[in-house]
PDB file of the backbone (N, CA, C, O) and the ligand in Angstrom, with CONECT records:
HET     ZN  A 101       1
ATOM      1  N   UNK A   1      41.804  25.405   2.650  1.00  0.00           N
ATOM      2  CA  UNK A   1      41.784  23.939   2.517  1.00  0.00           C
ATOM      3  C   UNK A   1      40.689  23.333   3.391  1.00  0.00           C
ATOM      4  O   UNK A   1      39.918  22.546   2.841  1.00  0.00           O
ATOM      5  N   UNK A   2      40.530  23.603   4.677  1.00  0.00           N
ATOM      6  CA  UNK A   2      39.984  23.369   5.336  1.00  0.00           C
ATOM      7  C   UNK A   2      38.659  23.868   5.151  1.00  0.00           C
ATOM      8  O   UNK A   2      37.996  22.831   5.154  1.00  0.00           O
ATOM      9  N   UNK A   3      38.059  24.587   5.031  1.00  0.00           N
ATOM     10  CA  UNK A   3      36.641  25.086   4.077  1.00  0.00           C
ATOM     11  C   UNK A   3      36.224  24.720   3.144  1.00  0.00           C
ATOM     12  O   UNK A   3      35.016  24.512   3.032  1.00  0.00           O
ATOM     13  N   UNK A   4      37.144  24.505   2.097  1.00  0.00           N
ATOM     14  CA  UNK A   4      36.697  23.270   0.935  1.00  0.00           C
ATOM     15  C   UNK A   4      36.235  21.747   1.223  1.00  0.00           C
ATOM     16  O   UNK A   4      35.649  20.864   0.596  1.00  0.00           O
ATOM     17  N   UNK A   5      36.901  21.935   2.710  1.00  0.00           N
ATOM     18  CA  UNK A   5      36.714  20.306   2.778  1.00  0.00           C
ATOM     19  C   UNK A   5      35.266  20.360   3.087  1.00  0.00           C
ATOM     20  O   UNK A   5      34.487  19.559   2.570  1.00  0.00           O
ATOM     21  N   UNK A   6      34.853  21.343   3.970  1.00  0.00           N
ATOM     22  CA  UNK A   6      33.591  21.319   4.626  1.00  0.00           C
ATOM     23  C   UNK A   6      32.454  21.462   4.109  1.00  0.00           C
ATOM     24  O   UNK A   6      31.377  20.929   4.378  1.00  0.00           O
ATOM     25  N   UNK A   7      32.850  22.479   3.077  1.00  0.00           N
ATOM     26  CA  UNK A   7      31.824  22.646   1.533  1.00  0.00           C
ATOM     27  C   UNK A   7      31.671  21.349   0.961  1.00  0.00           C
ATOM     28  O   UNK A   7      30.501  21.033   0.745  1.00  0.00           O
ATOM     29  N   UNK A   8      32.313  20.738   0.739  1.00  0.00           N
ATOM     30  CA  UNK A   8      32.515  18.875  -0.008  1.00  0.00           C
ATOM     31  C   UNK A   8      31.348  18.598   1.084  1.00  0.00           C
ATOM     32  O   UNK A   8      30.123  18.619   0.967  1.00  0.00           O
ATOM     33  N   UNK A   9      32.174  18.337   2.164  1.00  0.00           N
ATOM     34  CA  UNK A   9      31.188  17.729   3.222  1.00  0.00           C
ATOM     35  C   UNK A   9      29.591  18.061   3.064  1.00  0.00           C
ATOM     36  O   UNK A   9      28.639  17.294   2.922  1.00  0.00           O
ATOM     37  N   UNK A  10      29.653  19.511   3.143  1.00  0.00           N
ATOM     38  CA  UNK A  10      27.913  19.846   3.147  1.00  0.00           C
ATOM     39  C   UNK A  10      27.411  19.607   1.830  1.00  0.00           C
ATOM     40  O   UNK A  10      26.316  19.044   1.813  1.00  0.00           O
ATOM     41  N   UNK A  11      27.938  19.895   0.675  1.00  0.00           N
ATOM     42  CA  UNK A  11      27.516  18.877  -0.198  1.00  0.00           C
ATOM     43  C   UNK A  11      27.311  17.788  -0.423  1.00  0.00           C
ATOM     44  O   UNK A  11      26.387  17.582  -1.210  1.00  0.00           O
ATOM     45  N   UNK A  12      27.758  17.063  -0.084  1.00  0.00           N
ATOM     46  CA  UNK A  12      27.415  15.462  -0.434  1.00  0.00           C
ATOM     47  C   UNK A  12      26.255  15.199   1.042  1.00  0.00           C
ATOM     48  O   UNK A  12      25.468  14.252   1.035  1.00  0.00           O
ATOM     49  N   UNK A  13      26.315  15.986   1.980  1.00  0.00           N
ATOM     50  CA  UNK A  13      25.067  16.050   3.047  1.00  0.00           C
ATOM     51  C   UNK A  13      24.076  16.181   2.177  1.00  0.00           C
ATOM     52  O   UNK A  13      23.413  15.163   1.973  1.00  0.00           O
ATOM     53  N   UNK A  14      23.749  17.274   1.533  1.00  0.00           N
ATOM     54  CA  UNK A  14      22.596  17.614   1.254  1.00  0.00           C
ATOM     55  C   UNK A  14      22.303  16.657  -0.022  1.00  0.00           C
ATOM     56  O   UNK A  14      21.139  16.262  -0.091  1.00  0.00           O
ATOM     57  N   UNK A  15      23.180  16.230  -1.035  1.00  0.00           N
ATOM     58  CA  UNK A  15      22.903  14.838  -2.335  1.00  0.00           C
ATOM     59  C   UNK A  15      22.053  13.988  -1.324  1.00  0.00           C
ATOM     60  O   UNK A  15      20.838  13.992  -1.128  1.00  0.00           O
ATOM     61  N   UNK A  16      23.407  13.004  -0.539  1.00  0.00           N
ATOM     62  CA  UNK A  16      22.151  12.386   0.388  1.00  0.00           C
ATOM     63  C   UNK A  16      21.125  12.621   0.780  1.00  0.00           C
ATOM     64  O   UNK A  16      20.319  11.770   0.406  1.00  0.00           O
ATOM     65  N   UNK A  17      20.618  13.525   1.491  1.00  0.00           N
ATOM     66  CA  UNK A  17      19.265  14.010   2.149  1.00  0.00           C
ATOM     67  C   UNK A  17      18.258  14.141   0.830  1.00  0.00           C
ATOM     68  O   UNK A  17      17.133  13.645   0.772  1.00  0.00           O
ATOM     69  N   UNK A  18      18.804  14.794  -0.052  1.00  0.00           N
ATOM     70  CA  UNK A  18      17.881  14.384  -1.120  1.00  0.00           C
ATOM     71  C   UNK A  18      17.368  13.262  -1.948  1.00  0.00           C
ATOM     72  O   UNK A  18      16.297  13.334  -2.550  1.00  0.00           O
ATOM     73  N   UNK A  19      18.217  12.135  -1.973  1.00  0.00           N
ATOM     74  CA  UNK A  19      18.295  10.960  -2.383  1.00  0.00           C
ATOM     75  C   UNK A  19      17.719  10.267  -1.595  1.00  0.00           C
ATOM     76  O   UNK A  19      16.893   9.508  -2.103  1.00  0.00           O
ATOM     77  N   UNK A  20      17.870  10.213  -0.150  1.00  0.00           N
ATOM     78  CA  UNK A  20      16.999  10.234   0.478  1.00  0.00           C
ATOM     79  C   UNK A  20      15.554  10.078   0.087  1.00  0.00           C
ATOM     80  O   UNK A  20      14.793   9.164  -0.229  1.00  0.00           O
ATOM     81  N   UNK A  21      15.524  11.235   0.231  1.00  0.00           N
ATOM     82  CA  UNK A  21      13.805  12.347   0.275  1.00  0.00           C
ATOM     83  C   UNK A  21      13.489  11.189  -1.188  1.00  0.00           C
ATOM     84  O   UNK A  21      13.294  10.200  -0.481  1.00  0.00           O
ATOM     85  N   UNK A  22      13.376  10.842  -2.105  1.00  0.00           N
ATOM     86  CA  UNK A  22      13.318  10.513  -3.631  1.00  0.00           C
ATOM     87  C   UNK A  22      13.338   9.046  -3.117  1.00  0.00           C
ATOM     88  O   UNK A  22      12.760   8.578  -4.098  1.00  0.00           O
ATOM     89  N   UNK A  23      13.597   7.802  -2.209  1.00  0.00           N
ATOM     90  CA  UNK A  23      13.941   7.100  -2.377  1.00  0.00           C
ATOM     91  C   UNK A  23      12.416   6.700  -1.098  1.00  0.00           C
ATOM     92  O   UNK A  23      11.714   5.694  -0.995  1.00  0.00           O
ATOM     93  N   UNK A  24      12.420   7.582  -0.581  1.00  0.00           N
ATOM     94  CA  UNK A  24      11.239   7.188   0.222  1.00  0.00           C
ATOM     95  C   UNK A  24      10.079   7.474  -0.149  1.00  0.00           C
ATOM     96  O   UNK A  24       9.097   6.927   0.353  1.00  0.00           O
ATOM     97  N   UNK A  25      10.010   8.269  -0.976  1.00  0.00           N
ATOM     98  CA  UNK A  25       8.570   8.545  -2.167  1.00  0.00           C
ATOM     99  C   UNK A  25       8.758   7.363  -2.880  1.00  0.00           C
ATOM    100  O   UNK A  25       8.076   6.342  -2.790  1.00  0.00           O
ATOM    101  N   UNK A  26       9.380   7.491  -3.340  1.00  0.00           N
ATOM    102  CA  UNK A  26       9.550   6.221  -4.541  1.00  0.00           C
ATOM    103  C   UNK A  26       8.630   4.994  -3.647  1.00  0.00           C
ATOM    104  O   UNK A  26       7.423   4.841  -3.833  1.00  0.00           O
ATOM    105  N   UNK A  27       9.255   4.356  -2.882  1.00  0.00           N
ATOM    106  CA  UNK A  27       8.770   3.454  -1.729  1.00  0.00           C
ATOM    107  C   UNK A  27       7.496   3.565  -1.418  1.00  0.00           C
ATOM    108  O   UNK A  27       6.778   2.569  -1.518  1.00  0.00           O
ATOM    109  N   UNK A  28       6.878   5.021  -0.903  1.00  0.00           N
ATOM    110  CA  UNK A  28       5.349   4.694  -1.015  1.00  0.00           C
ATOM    111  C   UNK A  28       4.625   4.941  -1.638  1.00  0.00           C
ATOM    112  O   UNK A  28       3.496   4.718  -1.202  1.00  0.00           O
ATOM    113  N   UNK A  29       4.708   5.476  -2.872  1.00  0.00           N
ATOM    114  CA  UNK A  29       4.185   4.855  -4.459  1.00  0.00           C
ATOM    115  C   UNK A  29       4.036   2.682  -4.549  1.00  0.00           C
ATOM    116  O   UNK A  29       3.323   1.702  -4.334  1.00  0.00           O
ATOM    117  N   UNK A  30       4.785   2.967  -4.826  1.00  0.00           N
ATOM    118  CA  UNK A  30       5.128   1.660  -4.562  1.00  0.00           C
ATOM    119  C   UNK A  30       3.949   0.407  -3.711  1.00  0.00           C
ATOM    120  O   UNK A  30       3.125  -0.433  -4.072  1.00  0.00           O
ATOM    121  N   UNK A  31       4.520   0.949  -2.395  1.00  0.00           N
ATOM    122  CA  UNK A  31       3.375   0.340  -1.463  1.00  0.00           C
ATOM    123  C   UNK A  31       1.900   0.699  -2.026  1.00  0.00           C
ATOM    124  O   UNK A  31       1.161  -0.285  -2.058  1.00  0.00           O
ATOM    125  N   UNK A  32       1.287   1.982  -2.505  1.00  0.00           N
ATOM    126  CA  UNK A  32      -0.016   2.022  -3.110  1.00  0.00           C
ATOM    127  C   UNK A  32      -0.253   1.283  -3.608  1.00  0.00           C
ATOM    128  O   UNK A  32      -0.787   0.278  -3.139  1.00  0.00           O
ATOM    129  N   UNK A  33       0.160   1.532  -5.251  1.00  0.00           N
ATOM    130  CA  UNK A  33       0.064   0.580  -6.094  1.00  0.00           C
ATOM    131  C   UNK A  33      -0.285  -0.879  -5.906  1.00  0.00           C
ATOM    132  O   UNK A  33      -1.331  -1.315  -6.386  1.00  0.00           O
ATOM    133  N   UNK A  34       0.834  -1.918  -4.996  1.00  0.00           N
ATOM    134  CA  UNK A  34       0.573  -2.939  -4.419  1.00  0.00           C
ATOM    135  C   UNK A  34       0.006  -3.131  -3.189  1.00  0.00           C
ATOM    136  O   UNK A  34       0.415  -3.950  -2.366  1.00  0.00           O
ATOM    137  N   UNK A  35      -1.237  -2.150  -2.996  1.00  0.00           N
ATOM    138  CA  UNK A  35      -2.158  -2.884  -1.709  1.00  0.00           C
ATOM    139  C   UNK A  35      -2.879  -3.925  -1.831  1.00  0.00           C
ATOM    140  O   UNK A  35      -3.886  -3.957  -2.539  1.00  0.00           O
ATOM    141  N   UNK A  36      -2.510  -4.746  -1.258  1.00  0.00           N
ATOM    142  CA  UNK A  36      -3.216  -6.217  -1.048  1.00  0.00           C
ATOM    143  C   UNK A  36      -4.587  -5.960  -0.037  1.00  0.00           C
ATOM    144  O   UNK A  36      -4.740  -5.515   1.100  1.00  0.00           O
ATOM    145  N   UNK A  37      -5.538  -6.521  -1.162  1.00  0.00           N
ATOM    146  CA  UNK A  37      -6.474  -6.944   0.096  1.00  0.00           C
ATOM    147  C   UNK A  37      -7.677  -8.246   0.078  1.00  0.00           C
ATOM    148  O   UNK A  37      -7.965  -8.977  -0.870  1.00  0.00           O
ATOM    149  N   UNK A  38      -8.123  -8.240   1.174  1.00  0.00           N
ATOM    150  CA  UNK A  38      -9.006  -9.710   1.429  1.00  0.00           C
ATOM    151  C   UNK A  38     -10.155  -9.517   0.383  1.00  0.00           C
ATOM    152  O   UNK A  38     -10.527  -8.443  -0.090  1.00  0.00           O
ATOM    153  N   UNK A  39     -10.823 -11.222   0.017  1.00  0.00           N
ATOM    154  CA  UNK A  39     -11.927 -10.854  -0.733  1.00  0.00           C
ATOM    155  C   UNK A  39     -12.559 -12.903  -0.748  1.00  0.00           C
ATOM    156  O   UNK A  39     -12.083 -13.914  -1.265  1.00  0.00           O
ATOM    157  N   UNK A  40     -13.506 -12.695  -0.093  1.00  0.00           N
ATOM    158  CA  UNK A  40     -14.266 -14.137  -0.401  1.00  0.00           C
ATOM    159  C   UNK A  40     -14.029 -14.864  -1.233  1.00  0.00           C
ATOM    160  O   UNK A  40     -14.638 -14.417  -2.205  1.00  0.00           O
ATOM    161  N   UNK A  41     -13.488 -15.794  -1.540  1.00  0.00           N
ATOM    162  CA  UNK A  41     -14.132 -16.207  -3.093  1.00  0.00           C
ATOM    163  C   UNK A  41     -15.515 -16.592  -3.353  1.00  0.00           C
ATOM    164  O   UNK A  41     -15.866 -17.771  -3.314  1.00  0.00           O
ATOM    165  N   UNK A  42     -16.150 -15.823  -3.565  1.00  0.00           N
ATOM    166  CA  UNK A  42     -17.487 -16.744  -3.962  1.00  0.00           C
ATOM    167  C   UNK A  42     -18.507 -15.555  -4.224  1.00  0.00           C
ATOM    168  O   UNK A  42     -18.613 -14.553  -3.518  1.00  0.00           O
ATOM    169  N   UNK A  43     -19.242 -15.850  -5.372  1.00  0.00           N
ATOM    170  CA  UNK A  43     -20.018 -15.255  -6.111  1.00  0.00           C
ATOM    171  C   UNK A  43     -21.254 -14.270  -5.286  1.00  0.00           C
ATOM    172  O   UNK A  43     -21.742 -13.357  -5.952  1.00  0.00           O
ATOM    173  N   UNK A  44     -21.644 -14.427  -4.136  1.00  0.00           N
ATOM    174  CA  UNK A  44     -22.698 -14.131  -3.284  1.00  0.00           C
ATOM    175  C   UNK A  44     -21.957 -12.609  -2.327  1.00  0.00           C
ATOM    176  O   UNK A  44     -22.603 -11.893  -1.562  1.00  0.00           O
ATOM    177  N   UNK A  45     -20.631 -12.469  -2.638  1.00  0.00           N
ATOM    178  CA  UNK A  45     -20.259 -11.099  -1.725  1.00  0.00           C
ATOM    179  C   UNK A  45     -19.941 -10.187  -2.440  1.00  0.00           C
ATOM    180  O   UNK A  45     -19.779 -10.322  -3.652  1.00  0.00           O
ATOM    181  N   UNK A  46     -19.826  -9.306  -1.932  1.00  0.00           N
ATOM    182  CA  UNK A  46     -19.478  -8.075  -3.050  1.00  0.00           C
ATOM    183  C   UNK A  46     -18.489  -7.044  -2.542  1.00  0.00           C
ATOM    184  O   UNK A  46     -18.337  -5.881  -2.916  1.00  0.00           O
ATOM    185  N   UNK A  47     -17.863  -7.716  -1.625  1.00  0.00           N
ATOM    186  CA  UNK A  47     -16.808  -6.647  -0.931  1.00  0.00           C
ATOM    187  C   UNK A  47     -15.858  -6.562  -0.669  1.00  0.00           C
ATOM    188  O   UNK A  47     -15.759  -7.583   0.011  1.00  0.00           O
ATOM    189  N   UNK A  48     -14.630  -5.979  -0.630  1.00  0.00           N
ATOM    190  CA  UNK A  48     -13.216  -6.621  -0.314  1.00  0.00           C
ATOM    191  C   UNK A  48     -13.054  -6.289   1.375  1.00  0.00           C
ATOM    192  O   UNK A  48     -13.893  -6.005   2.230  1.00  0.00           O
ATOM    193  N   UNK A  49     -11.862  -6.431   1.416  1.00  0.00           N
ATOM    194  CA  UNK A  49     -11.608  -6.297   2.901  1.00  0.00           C
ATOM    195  C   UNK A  49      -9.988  -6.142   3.084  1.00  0.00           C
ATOM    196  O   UNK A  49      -9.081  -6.823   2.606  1.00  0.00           O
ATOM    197  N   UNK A  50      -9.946  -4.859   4.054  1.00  0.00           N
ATOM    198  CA  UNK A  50      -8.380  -4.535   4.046  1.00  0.00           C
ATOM    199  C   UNK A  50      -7.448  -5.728   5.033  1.00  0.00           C
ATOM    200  O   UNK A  50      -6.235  -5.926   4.955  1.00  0.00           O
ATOM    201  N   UNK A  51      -8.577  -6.515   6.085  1.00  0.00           N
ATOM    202  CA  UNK A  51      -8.197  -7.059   6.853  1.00  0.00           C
ATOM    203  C   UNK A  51      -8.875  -8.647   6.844  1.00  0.00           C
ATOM    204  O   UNK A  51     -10.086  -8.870   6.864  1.00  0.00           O
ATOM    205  N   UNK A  52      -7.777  -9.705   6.808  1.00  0.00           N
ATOM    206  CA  UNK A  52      -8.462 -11.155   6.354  1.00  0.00           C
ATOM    207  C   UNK A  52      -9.167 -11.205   8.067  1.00  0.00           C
ATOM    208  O   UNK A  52     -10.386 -11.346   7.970  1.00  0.00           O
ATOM    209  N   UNK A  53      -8.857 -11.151   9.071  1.00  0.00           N
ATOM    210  CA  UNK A  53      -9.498 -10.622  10.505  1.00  0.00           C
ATOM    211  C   UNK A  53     -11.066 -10.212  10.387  1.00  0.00           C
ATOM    212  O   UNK A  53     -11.930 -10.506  11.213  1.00  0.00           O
ATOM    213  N   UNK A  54     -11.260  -9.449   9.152  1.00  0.00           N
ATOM    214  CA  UNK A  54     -12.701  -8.649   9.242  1.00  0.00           C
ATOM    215  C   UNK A  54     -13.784  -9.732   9.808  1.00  0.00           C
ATOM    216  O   UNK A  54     -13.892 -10.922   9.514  1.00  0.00           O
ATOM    217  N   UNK A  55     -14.595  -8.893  10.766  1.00  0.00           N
ATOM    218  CA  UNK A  55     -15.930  -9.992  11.138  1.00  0.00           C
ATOM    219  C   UNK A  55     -16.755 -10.023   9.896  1.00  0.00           C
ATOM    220  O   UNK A  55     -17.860 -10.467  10.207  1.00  0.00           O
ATOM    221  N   UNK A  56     -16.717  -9.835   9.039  1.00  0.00           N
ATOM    222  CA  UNK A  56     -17.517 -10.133   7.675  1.00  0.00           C
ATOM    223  C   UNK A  56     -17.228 -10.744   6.657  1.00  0.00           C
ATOM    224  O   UNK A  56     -17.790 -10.869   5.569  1.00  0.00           O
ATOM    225  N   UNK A  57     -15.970 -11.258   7.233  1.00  0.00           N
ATOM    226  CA  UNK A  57     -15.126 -12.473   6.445  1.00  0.00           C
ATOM    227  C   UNK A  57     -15.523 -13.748   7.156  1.00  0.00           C
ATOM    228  O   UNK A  57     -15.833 -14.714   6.460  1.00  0.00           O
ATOM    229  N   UNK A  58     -15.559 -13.903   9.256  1.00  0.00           N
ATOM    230  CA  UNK A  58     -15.443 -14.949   9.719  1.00  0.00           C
ATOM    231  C   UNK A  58     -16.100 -16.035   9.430  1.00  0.00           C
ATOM    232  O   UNK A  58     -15.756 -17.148   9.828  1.00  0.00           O
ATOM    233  N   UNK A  59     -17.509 -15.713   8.420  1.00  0.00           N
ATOM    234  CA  UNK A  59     -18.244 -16.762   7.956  1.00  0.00           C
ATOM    235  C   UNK A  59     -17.607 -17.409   6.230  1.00  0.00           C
ATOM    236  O   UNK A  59     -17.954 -18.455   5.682  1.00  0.00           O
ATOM    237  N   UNK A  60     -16.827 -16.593   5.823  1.00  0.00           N
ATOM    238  CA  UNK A  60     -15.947 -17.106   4.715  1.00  0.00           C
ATOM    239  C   UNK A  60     -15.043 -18.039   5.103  1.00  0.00           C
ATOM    240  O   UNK A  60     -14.320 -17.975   6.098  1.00  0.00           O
ATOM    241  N   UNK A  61     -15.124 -19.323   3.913  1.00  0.00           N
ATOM    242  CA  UNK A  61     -14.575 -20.438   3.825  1.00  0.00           C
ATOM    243  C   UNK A  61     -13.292 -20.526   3.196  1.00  0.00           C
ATOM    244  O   UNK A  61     -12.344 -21.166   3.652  1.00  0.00           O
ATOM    245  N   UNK A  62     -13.290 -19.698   1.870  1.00  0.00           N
ATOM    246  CA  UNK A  62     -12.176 -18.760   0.771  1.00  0.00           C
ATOM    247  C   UNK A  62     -11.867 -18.208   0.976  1.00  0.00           C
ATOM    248  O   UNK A  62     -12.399 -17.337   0.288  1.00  0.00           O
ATOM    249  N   UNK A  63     -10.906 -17.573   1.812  1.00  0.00           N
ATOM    250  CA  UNK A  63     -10.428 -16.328   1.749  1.00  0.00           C
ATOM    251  C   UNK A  63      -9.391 -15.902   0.734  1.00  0.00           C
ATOM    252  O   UNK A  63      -8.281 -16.327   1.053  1.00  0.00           O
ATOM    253  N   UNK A  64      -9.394 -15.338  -0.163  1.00  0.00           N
ATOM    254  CA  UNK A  64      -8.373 -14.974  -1.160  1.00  0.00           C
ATOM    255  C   UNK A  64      -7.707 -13.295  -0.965  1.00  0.00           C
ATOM    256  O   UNK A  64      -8.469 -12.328  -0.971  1.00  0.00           O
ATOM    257  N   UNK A  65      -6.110 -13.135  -0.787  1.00  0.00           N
ATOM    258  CA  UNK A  65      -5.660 -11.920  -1.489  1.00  0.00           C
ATOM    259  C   UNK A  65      -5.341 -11.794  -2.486  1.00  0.00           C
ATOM    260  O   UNK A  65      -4.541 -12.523  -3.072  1.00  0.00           O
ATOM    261  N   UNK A  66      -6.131 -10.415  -3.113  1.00  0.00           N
ATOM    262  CA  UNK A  66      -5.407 -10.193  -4.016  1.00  0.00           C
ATOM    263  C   UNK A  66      -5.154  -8.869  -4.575  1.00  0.00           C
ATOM    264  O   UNK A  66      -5.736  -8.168  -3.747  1.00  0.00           O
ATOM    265  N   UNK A  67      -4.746  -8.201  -5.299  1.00  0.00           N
ATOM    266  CA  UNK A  67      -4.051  -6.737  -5.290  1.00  0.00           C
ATOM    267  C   UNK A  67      -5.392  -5.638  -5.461  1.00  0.00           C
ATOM    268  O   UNK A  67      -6.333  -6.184  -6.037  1.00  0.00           O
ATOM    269  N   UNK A  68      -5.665  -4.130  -5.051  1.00  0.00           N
ATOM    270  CA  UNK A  68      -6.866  -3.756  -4.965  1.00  0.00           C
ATOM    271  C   UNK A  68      -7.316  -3.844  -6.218  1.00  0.00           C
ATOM    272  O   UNK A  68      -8.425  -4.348  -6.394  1.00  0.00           O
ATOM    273  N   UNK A  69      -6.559  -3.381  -7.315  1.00  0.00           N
ATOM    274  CA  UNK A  69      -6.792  -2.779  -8.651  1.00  0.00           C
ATOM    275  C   UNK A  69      -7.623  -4.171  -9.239  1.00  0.00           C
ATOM    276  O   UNK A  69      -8.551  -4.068 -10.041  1.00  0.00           O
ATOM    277  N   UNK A  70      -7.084  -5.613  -8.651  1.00  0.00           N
ATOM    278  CA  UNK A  70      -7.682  -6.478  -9.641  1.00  0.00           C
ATOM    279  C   UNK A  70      -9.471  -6.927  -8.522  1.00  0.00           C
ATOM    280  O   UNK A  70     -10.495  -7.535  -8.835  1.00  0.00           O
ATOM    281  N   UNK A  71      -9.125  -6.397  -7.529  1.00  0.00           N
ATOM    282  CA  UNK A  71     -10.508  -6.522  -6.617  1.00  0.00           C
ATOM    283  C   UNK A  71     -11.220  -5.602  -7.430  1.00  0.00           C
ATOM    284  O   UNK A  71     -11.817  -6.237  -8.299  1.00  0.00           O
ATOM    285  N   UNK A  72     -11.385  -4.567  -7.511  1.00  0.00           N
ATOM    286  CA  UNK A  72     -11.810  -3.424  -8.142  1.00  0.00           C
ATOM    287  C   UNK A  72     -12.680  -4.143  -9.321  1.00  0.00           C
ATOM    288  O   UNK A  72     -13.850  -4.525  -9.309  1.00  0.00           O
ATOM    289  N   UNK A  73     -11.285  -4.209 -10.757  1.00  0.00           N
ATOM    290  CA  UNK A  73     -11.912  -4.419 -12.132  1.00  0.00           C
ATOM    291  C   UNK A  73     -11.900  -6.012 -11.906  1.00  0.00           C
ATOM    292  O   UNK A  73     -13.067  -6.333 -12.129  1.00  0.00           O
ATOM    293  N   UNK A  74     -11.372  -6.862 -11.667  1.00  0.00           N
ATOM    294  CA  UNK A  74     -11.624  -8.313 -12.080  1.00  0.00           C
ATOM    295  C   UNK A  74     -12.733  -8.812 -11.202  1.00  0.00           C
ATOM    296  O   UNK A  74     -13.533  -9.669 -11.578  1.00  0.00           O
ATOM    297  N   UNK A  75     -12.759  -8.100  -9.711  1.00  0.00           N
ATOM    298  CA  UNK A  75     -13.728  -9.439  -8.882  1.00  0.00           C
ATOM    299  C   UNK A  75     -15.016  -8.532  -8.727  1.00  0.00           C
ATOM    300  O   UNK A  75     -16.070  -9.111  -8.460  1.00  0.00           O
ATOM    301  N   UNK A  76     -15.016  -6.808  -8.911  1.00  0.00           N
ATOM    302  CA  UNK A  76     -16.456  -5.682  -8.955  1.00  0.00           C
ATOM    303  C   UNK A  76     -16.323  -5.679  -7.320  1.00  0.00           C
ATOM    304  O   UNK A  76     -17.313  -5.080  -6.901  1.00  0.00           O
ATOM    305  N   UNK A  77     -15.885  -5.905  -6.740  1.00  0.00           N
ATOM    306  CA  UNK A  77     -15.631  -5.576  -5.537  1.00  0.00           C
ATOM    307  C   UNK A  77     -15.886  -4.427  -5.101  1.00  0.00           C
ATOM    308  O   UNK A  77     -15.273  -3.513  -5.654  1.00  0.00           O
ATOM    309  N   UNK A  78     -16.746  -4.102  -4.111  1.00  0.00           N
ATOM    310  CA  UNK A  78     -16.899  -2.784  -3.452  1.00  0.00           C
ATOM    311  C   UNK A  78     -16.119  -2.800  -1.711  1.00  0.00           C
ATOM    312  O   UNK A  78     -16.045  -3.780  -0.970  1.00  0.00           O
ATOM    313  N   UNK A  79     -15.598  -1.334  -1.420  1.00  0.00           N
ATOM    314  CA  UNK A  79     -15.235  -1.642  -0.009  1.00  0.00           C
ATOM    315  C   UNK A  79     -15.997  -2.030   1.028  1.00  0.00           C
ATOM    316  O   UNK A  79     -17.178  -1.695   0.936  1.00  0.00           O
ATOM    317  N   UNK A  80     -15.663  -2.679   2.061  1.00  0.00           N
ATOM    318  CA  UNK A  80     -16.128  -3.393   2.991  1.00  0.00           C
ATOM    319  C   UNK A  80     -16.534  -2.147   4.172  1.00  0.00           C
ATOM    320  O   UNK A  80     -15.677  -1.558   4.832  1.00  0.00           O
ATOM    321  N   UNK A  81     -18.077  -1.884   4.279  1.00  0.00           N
ATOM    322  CA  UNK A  81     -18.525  -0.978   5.557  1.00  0.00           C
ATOM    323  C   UNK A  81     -17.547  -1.149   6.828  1.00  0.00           C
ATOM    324  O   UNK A  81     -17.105  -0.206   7.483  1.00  0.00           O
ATOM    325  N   UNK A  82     -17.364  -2.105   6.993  1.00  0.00           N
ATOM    326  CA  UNK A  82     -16.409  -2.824   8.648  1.00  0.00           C
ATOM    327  C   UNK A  82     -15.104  -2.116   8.537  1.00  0.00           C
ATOM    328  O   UNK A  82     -14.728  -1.157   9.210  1.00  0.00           O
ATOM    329  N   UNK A  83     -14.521  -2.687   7.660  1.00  0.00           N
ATOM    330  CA  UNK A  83     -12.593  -2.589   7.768  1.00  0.00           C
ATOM    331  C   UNK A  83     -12.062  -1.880   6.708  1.00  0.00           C
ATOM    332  O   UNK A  83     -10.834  -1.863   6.624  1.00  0.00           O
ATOM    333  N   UNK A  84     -12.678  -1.326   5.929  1.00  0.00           N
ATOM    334  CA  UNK A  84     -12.138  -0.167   4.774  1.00  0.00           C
ATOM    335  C   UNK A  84     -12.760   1.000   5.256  1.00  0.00           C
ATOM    336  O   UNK A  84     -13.990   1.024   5.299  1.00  0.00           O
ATOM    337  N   UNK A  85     -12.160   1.887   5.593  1.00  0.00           N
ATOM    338  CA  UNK A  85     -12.160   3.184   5.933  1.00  0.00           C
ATOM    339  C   UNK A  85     -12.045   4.032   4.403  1.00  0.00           C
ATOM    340  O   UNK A  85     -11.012   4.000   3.734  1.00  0.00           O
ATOM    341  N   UNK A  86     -12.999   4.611   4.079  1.00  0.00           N
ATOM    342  CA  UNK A  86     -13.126   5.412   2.902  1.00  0.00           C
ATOM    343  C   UNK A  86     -12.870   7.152   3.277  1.00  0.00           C
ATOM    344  O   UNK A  86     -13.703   7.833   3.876  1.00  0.00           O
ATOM    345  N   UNK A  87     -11.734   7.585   2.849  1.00  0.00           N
ATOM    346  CA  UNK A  87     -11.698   8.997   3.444  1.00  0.00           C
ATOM    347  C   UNK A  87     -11.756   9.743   1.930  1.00  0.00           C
ATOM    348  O   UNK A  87     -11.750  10.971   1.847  1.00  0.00           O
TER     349      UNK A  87
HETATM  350 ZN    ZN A 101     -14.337  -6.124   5.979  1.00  0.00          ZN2+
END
């Protein structure tokens, strides 16, 4: 009786731990997908920026976020030498 219980027990340990494990992937998928980042508005820059802070923003008047994917294809945005780290 007492061994069954413990078997139960370590089972439903290990469901959790896996559900777990699945629930925190899930999560940073997630966060990818929706990285936000800085971007001028205005026709004369060409770069985004991970950080509205960047010194290559401080002369920007616009600052707009908006998600990378639409920096990318909607604004041609390239990363910013300063505050995007390209690995
Ligand atoms: Zn920057």
């Amino acid at each position: 009786m007492k061994r069954t219980t413990l078997l139960f027990a370590a089972t439903l340990f290990l469901l959790f731990t896996s559900f777990g494990n699945n629930y925190q992937q899930q999560k940073n998928n997630e966060t990818k997908k929706d990285t936000s980042v800085y971007i001028c508005y205005s026709v004369s820059v060409e770069a985004y920026h991970s950080t509205a802070s960047c010194k290559d923003l401080s002369r920007c008047k616009e600052i707009i976020k908006v998600n990378l994917a639409d920096a990318l294809k909607k604004y041609h945005r390239k990363a910013c030498k300063f505050c995007v780290s390209e690995k």
